[in-house]
C-alpha atoms as an extended CHARMM CRD file, in Angstrom:
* protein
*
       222  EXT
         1         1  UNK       CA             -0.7080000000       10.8150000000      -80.4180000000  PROA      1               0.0000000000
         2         2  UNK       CA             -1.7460000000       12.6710000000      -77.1150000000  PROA      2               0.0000000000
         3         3  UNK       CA              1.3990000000       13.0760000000      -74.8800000000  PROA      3               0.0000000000
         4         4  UNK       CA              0.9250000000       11.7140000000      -71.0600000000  PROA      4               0.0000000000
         5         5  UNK       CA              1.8150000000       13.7070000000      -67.8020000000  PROA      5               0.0000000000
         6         6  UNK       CA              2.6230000000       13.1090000000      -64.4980000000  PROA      6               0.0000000000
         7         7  UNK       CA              2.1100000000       15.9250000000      -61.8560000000  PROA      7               0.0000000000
         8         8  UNK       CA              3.6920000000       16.1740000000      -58.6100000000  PROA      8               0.0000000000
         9         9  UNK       CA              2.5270000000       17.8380000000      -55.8760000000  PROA      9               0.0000000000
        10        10  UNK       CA              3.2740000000       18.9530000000      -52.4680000000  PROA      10              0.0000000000
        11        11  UNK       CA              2.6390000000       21.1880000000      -49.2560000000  PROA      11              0.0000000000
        12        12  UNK       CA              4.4670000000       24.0280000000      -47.2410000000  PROA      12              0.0000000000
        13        13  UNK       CA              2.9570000000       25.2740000000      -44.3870000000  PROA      13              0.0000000000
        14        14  UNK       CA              0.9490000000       23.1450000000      -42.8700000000  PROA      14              0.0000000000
        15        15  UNK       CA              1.7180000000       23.4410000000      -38.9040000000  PROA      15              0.0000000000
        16        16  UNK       CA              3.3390000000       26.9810000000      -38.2800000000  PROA      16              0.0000000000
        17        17  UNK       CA              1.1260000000       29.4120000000      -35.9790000000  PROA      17              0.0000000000
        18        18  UNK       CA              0.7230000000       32.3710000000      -38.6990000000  PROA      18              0.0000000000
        19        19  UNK       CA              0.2800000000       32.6320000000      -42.5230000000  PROA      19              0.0000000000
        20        20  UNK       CA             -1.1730000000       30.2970000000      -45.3750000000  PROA      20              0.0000000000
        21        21  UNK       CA             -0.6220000000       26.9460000000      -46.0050000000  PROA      21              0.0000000000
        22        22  UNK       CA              0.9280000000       27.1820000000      -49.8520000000  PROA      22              0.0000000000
        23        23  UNK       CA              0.9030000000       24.2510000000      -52.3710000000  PROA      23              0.0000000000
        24        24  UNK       CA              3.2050000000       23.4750000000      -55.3840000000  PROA      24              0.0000000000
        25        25  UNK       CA              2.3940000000       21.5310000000      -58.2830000000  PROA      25              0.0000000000
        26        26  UNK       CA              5.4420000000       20.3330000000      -61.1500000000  PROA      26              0.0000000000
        27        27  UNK       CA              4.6880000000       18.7790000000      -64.1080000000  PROA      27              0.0000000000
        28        28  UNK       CA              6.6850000000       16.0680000000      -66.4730000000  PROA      28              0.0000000000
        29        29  UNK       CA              6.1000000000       14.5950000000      -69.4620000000  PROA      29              0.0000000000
        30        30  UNK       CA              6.0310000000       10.6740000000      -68.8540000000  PROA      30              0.0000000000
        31        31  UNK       CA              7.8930000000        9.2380000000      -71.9120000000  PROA      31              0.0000000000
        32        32  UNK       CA             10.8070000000       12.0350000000      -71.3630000000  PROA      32              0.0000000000
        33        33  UNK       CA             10.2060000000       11.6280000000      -67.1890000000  PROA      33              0.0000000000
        34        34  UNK       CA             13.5470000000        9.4660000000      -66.1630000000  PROA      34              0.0000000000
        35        35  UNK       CA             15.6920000000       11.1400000000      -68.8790000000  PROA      35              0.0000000000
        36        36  UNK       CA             14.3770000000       14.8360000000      -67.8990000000  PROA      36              0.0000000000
        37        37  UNK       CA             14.7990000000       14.3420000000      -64.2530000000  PROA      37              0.0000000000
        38        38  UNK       CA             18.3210000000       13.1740000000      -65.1220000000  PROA      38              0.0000000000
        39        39  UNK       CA             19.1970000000       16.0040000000      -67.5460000000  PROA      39              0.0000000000
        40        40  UNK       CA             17.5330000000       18.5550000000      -65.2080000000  PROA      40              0.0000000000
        41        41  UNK       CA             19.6450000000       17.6000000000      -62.4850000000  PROA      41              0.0000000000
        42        42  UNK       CA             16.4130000000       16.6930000000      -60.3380000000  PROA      42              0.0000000000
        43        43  UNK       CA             17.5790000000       12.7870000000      -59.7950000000  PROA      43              0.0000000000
        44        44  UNK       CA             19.1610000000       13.7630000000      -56.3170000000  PROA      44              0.0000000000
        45        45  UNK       CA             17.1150000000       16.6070000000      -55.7380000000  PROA      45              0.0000000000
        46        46  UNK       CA             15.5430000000       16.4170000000      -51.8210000000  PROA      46              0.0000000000
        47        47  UNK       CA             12.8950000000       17.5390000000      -49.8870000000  PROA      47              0.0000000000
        48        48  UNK       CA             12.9660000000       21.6950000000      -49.3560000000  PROA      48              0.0000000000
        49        49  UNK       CA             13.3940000000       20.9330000000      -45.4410000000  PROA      49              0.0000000000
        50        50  UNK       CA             16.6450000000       18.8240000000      -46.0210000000  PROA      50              0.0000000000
        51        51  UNK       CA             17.9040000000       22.0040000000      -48.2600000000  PROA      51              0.0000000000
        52        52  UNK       CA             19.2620000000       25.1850000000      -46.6470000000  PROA      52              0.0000000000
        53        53  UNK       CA             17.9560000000       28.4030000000      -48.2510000000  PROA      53              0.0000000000
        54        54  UNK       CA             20.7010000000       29.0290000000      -50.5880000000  PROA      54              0.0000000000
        55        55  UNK       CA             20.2440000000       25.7920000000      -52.3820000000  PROA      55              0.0000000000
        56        56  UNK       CA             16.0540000000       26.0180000000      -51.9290000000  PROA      56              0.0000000000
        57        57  UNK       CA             16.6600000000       29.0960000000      -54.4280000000  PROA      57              0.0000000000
        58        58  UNK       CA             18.8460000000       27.8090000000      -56.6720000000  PROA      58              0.0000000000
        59        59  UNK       CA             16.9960000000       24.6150000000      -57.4540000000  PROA      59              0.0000000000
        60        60  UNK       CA             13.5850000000       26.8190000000      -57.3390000000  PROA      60              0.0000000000
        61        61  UNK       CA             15.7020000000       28.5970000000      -60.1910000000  PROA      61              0.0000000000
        62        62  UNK       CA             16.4320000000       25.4370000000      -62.2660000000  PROA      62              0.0000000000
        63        63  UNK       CA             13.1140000000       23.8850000000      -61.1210000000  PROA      63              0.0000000000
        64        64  UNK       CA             11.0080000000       27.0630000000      -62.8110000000  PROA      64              0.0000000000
        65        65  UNK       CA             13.4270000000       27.2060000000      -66.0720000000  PROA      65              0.0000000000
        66        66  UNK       CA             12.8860000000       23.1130000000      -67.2180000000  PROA      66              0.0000000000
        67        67  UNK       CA              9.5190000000       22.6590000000      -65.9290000000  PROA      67              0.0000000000
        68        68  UNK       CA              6.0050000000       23.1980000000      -66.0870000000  PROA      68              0.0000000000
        69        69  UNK       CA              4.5860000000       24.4970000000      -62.0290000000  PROA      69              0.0000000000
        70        70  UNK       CA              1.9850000000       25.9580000000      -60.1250000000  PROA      70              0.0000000000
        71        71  UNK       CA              1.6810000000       27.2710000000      -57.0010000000  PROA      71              0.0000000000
        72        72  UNK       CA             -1.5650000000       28.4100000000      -54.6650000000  PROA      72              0.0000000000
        73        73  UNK       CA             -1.5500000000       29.7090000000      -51.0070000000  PROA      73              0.0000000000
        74        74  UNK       CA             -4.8740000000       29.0520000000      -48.6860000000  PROA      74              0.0000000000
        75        75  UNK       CA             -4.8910000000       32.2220000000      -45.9120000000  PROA      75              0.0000000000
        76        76  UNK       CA             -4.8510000000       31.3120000000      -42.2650000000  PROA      76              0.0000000000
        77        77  UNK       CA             -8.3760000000       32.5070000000      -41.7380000000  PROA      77              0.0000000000
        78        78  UNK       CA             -9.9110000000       29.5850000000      -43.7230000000  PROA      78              0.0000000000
        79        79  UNK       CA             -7.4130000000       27.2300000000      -41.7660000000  PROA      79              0.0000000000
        80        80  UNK       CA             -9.1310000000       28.9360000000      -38.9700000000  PROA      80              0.0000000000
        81        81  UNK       CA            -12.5280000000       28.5770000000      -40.1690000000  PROA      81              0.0000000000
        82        82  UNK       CA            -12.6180000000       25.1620000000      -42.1170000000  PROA      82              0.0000000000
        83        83  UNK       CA             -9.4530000000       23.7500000000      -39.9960000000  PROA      83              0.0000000000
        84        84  UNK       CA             -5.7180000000       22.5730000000      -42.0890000000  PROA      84              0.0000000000
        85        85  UNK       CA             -7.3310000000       19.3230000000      -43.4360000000  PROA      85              0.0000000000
        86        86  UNK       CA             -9.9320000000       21.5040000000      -45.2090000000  PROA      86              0.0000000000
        87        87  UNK       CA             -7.3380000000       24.1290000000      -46.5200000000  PROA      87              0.0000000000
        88        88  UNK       CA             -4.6040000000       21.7230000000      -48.1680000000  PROA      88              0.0000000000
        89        89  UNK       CA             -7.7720000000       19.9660000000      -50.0970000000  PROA      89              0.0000000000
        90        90  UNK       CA             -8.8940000000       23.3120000000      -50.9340000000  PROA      90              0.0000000000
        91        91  UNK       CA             -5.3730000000       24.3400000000      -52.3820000000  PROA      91              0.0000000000
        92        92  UNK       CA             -4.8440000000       20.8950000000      -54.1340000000  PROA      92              0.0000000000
        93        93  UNK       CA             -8.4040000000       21.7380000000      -55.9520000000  PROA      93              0.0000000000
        94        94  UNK       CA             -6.8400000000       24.9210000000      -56.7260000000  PROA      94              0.0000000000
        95        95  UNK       CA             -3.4360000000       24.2630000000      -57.6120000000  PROA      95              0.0000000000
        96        96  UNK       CA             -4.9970000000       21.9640000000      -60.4920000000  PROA      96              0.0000000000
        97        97  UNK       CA             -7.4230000000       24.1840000000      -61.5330000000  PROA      97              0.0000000000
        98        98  UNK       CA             -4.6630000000       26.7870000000      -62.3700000000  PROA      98              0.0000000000
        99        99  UNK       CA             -1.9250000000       24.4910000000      -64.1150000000  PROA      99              0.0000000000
       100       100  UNK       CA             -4.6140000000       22.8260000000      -65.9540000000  PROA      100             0.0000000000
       101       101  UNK       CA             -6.4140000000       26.0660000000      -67.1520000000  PROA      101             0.0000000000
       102       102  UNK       CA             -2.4640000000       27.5950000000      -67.9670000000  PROA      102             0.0000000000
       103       103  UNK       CA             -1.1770000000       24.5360000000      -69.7740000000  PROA      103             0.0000000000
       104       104  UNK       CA             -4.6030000000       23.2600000000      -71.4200000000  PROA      104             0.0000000000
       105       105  UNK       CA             -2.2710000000       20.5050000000      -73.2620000000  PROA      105             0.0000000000
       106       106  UNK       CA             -2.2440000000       18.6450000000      -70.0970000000  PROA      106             0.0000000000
       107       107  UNK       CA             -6.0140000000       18.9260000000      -69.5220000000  PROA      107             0.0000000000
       108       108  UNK       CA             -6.5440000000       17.2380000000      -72.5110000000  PROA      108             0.0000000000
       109       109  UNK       CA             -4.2930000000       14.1540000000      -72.1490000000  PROA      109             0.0000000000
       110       110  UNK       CA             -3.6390000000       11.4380000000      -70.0480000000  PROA      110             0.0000000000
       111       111  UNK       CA             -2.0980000000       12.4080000000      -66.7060000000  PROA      111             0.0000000000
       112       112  UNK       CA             -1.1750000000       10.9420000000      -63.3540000000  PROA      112             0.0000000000
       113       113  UNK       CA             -0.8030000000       12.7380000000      -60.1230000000  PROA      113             0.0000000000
       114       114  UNK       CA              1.0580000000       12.2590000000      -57.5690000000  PROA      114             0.0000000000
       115       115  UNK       CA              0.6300000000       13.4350000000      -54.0970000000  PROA      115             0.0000000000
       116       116  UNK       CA              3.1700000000       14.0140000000      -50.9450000000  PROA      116             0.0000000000
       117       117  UNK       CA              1.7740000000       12.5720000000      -47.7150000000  PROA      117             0.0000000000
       118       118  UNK       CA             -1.8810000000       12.4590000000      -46.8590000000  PROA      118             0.0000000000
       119       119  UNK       CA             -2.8390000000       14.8450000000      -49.4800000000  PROA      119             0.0000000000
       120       120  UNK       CA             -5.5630000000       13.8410000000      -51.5510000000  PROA      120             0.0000000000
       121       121  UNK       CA             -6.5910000000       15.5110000000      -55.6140000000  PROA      121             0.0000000000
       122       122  UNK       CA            -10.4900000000       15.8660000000      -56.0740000000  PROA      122             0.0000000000
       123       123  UNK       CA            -12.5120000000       12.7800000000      -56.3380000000  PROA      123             0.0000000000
       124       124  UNK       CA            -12.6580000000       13.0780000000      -60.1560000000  PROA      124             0.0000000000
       125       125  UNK       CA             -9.0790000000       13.1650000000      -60.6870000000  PROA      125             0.0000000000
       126       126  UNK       CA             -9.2470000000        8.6000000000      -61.5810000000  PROA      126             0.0000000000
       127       127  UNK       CA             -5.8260000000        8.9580000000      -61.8680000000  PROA      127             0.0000000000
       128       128  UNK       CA             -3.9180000000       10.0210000000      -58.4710000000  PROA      128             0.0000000000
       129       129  UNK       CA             -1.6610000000        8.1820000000      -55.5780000000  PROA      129             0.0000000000
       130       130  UNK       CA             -0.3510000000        9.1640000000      -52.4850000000  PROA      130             0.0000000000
       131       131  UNK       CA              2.9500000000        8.5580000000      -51.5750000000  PROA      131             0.0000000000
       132       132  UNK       CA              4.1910000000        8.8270000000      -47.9840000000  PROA      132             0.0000000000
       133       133  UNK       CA              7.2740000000       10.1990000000      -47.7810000000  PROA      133             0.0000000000
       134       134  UNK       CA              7.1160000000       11.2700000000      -51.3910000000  PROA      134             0.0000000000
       135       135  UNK       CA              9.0580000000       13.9870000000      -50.8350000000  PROA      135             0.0000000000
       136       136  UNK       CA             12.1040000000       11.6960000000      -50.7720000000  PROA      136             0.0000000000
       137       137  UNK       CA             11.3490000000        9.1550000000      -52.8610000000  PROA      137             0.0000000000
       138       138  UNK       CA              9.8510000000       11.3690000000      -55.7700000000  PROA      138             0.0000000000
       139       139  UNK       CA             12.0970000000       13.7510000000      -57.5540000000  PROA      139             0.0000000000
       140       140  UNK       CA              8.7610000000       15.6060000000      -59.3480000000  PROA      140             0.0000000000
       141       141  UNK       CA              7.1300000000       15.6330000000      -55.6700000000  PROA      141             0.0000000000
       142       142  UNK       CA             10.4290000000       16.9490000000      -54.0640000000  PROA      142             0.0000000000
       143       143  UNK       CA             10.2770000000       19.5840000000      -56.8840000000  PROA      143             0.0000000000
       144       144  UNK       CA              6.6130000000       20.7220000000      -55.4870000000  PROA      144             0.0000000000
       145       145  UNK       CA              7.7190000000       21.1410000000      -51.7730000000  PROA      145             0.0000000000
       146       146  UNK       CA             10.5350000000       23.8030000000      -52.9860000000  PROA      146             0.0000000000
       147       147  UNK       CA              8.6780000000       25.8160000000      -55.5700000000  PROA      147             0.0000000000
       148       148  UNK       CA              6.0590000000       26.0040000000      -52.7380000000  PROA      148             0.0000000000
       149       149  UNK       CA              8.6360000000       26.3870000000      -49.9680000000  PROA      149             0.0000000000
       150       150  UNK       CA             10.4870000000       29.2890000000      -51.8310000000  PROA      150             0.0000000000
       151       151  UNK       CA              7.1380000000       30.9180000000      -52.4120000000  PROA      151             0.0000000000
       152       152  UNK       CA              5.8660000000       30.8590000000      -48.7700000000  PROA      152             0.0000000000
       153       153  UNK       CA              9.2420000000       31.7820000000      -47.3650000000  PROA      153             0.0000000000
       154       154  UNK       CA              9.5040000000       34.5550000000      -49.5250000000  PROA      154             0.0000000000
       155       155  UNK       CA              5.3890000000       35.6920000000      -48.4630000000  PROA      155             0.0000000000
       156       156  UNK       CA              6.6940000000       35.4270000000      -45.0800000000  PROA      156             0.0000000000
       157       157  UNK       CA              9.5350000000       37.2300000000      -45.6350000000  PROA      157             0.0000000000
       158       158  UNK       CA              7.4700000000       40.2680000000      -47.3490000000  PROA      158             0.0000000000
       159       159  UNK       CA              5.0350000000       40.2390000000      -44.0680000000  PROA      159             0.0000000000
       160       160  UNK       CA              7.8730000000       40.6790000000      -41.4700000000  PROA      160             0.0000000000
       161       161  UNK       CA              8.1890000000       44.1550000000      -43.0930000000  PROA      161             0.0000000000
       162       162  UNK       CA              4.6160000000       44.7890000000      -41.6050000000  PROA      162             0.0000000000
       163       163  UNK       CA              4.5150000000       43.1010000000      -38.6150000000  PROA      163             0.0000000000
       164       164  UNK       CA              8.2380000000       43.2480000000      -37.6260000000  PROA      164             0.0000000000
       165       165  UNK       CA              7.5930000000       42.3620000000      -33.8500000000  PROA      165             0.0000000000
       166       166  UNK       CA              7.3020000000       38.7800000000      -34.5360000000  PROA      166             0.0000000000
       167       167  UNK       CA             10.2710000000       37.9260000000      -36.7290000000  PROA      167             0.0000000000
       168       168  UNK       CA              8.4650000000       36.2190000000      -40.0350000000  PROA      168             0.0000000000
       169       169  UNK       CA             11.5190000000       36.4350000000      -41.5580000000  PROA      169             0.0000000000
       170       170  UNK       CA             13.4680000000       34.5440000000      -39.5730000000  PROA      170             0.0000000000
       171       171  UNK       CA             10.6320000000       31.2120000000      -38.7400000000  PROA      171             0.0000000000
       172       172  UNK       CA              8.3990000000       31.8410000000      -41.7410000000  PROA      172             0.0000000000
       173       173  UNK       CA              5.5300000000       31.3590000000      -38.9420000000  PROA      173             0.0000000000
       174       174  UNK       CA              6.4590000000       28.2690000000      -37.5200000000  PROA      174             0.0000000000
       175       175  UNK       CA              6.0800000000       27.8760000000      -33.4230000000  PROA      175             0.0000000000
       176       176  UNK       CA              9.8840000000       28.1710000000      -32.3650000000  PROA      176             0.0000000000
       177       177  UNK       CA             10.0380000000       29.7500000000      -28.6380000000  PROA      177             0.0000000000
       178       178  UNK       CA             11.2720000000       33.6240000000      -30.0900000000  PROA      178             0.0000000000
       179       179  UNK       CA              8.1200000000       33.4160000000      -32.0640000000  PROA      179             0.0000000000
       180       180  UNK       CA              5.5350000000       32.0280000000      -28.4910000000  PROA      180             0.0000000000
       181       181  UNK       CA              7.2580000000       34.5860000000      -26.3180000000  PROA      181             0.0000000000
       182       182  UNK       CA              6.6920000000       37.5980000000      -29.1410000000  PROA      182             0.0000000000
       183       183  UNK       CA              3.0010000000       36.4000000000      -29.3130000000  PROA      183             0.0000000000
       184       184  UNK       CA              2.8730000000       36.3360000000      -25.8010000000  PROA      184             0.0000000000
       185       185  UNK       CA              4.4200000000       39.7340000000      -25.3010000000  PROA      185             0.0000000000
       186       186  UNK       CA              2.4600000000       41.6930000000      -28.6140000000  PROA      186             0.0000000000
       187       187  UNK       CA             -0.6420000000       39.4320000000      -29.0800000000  PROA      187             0.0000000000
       188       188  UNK       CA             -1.7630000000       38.0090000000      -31.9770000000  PROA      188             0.0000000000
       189       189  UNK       CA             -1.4770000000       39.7040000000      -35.6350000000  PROA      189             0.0000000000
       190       190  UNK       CA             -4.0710000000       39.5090000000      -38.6460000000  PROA      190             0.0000000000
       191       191  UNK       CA             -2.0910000000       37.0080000000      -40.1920000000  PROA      191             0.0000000000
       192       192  UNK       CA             -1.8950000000       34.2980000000      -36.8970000000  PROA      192             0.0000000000
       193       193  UNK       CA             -3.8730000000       31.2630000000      -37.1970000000  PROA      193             0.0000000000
       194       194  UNK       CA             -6.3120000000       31.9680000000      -33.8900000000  PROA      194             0.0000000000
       195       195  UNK       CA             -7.2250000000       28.1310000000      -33.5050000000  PROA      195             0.0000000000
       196       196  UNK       CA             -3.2480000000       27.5620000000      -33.3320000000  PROA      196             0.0000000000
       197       197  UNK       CA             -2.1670000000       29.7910000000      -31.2410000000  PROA      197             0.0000000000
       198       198  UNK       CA             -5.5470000000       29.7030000000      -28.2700000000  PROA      198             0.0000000000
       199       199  UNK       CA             -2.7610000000       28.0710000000      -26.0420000000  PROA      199             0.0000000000
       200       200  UNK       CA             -0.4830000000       30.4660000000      -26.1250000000  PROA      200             0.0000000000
       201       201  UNK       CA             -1.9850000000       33.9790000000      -26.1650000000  PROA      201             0.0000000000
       202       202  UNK       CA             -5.9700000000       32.8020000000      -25.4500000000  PROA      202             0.0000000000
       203       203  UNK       CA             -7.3050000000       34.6380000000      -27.9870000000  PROA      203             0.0000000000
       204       204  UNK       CA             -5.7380000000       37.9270000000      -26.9890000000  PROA      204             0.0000000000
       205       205  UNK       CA             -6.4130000000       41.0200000000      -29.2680000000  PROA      205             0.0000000000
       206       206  UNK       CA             -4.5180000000       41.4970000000      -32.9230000000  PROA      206             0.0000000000
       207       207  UNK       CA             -1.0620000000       43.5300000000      -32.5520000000  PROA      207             0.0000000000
       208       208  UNK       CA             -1.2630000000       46.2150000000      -35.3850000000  PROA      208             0.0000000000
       209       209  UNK       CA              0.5150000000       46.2300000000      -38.0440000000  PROA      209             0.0000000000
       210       210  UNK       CA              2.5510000000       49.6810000000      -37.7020000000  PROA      210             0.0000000000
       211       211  UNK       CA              2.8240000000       52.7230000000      -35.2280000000  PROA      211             0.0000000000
       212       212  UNK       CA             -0.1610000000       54.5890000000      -37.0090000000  PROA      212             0.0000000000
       213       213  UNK       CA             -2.4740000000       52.0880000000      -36.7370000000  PROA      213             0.0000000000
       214       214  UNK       CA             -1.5150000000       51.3240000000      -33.2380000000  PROA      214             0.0000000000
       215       215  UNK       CA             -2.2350000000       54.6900000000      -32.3200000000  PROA      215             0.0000000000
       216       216  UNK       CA             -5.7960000000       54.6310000000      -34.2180000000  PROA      216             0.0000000000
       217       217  UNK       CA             -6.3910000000       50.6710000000      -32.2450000000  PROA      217             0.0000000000
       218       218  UNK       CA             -5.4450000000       52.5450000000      -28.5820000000  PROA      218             0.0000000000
       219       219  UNK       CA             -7.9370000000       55.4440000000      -29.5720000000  PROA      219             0.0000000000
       220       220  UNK       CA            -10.9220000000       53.1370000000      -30.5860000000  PROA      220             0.0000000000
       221       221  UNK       CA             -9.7960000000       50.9580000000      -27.0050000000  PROA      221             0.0000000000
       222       222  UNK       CA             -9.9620000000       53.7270000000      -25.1000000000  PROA      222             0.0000000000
């Protein structure tokens, strides 16, 4: 007898002013769902904003060890070509495309999906629902929005080493006033969403990365 899923997903990213908009996907079996959730320790789990970091890694830790995931980033400069509607469909499509082809057990049985929000699975997924607010009412859902929360803060994290002027590490991207004024001051880097930011900087030439290729950028400006 074919065992039957259900897959929760959700989204990270979707309104800072740099980086990619990243998307989580968890997976339960149905007839164990209830008494996994409970033994996991996911009953009371919460949505990755309500958690501080600490606790984001520790249940992205326990999260990863009891259950099936996958996770998929979309880079700013699709947002900025196809716009952030276009880029969380394209990650959902993508998302299931790579649990599916990991875990091919799942492709060929019955499974639901869930979705957090206005997110939306491919038209030939029958079997989907969007929950608002699934987040908190969904324990598999809340489970998608830290695995992908973990994973873009940690991306983040990793690209404040290159562009250190604008303090990824501390906003992850998101449009807090430090973050405005050091666009304002250095311009725009590769990794800022141009269509987000037009109000701020007005399109205002990419900061480099590092001293060397600052010097190369003033020499070609010249």
């Amino acid at each position: 007898m074919k065992k039957e899923w259900v897959i929760g997903i959700d989204e990270v990213g979707r309104g800072p002013l740099a980086g990619p908009v990243t998307i989580a996907a968890t997976v339960a079996i149905v007839k164990n769902y209830e008494l996994g959730i409970m033994n996991y320790g996911l009953k009371d789990i919460k949505d990755s904003k309500k958690l501080s970091p600490s606790k984001r890694e520790q249940w992205n830790n326990i999260i990863k060890q009891n259950l099936l995931y996958a996770v998929t980033s979309v880079s700013h400069s699709v947002i900025d070509k196809k716009g952030i509607r276009h880029a969380c469909s394209l990650a959902v499509k993508n998302v299931l495309k790579k649990l599916l082809y990991r875990n091919p057990i799942i492709h060929n049985s019955k499974f639901i999906i869930l979705l957090d929000g206005s997110l939306a699975a491919p038209p030939e997924y029958k079997h989907q629902q969007t929950i608002i607010k699934g987040d908190e009412k969904v324990p598999l859902i809340a489970a998608a929005s830290i695995v992908a929360k973990v994973h873009r803060d940690r991306y983040m994290t990793r690209l404040a080493k290159k562009y250190p002027q604008y303090g990824f590490e501390k906003h992850k991207g998101y449009g807090t006033i430090m973050h405005r004024e050091a666009i304002r001051k250095h311009g725009m880097s590769e990794v800022h969403r141009k269509t987000f930011c037009k109000n701020i900087v007005n399109n205002r030439t990419y900061a480099p990365a590092n001293r060397s290729v600052a010097k190369r950028f003033s020499a070609r400006s010249g």
